[in-house]
C-alpha positions, 0 to 999 in steps of 0.5 A, a space after each residue: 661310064 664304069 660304076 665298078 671295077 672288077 678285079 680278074 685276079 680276085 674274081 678268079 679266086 673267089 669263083 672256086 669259093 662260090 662254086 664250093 657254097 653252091 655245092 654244099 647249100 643247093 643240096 639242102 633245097 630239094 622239094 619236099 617228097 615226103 607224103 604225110 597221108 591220113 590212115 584211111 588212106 595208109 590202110 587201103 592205098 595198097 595191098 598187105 601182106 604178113 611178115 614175121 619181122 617187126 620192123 618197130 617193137 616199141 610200138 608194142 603193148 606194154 601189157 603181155 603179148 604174143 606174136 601171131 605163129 605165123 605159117 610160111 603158108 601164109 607169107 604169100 596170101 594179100 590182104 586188101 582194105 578199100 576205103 568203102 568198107 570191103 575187106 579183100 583176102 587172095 591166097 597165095 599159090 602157097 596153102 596151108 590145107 588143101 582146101 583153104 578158099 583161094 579168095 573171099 570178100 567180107 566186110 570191115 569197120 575201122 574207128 581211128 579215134 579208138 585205133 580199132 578195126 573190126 572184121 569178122 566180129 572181132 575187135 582189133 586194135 591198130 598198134 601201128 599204121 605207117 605207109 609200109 607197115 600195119 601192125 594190128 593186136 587180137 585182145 585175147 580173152 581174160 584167161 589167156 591175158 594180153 595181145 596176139 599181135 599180127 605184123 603187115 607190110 606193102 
């Protein structure tokens, strides 16, 4: 009993067709791999560094600013934030002074309604905060006006 009938020479032709339109669509089907993570996590997932290239200047203030002049010294040094509060510095084999301390712990507090993180008494503003790079601003005092911006990445 047939229910069809196949016709070969049509059926050739349409077997390049078919394989062209998996080619094209089935790209379009990956998994999604992108990972959208809450900033506690993007702040204390790994360690930072200091770089002195600002990947993203339209995240800047729009008010005046400075970048932090940052020393090839410290280019090396890791900065690490876990998610308990502990605010981590080991210095890299690189030193500005001779008798700059290799490591020390101290603490911090971070309130991402504000965009704020505090450490060593002092009030830092999160300017950016990406899976790669952290961009955090020092509000300088009112005589000297503006922001000293400090640039991160893993």
């Amino acid at each position: 009993m047939k229910f069809f009938k196949i016709n070969k020479p049509q059926l050739l032709k349409s077997v390049p067709l078919l394989l062209l339109l998996c080619a094209v669509l089935l790209p379009g089907c990956k998994k999604d791999t992108s990972t959208t993570s809450d900033p506690l996590t993007l702040l204390t997932s790994r360690s930072w560094k200091r770089t002195i290239k600002d990947a993203n200047p339209s995240t800047n203030p729009t008010t005046a600013y400075t970048y932090d002049p940052t020393a090839s010294c410290v280019l090396d040094d890791i900065f690490i934030y876990t998610k308990d509060g502990k605010y981590n510095f080991q210095g890299g084999p690189e030193k500005c002074d001779p008798s700059d301390q290799l490591q020390y712990s101290t603490t911090y507090t971070v309130n991402f309604q504000t965009n704020t993180i505090t450490q060593f008494g002092f009030d830092l503003k999160i300017l950016e905060l990406t899976e790669t790079h952290m961009k955090i601003a020092e509000i300088l005092p009112p005589a000297a006006g503006g922001y000293r911006i400090y640039l991160f990445v893993h």
